[in-house]
C-alpha positions in Angstrom: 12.5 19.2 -23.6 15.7 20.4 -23.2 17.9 17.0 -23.4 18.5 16.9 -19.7 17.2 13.4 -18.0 14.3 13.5 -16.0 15.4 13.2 -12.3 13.9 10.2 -10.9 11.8 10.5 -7.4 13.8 8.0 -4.6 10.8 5.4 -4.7 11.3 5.1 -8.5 15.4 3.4 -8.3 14.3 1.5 -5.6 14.9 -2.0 -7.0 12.4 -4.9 -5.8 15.2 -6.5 -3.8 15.8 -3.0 -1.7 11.7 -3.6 -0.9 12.2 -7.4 0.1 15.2 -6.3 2.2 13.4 -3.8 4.3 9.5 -5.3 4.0 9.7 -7.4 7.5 10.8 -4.3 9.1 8.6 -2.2 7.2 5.6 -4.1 8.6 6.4 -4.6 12.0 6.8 -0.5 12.4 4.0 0.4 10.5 0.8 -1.3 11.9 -1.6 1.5 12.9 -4.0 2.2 9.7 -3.5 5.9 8.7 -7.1 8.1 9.4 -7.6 9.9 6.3 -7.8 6.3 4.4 -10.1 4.5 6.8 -12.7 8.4 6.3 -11.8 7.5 2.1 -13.0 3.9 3.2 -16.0 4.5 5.4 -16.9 7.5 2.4 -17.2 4.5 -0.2 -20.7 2.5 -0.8 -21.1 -0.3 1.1 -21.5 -2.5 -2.1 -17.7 -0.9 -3.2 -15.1 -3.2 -4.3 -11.8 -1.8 -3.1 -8.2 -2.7 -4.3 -4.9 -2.3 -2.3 -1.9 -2.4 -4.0 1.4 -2.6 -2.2 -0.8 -3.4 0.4 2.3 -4.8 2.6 0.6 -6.4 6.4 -2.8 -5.1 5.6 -2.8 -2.7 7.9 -5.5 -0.3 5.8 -7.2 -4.1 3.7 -8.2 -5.7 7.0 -10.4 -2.8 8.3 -11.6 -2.0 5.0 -13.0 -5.1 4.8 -15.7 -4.6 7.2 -17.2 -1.1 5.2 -17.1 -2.6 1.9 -18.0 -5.8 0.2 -14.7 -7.4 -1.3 -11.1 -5.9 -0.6 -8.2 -7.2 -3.2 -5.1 -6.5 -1.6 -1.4 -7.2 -3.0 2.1 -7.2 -2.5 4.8 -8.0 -4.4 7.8 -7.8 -1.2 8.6 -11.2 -0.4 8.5 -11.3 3.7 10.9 -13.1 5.8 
């Protein structure tokens, strides 16, 4: 190591109040589930238990739900 700080990715200063602030926005733009994680889903036995964290509206939980047995899905934003 040569006594130089790490540099810290953007999503890692974020503070939970920047995610609050921009979390109703955040959901209403971003609805549509993204492809290559419903084909992860619909790859997963159907007896899977799958867990979504940061999981915001639910836009991947929701159809998850209806390939595998039990979807856990959480968010720690507050939403207006």
């Amino acid at each position: 190591m040569t006594g130089r700080a790490k540099r810290k990715e953007s999503w890692e200063v974020e503070s939970p109040e920047t995610w609050d602030r921009i979390s109703k926005s955040f959901a209403h733009t971003r609805q549509k589930p993204w492809t290559q994680v419903l084909d992860f889903v619909k790859s997963l036995p159907a007896d899977s238990v799958l867990l979504d964290l940061g999981s915001g509206n639910g836009r991947h939980a929701i159809p998850a739900a209806s390939h595998v047995k039990k979807v856990v899905a959480a968010d720690g934003a507050i939403q207006g």
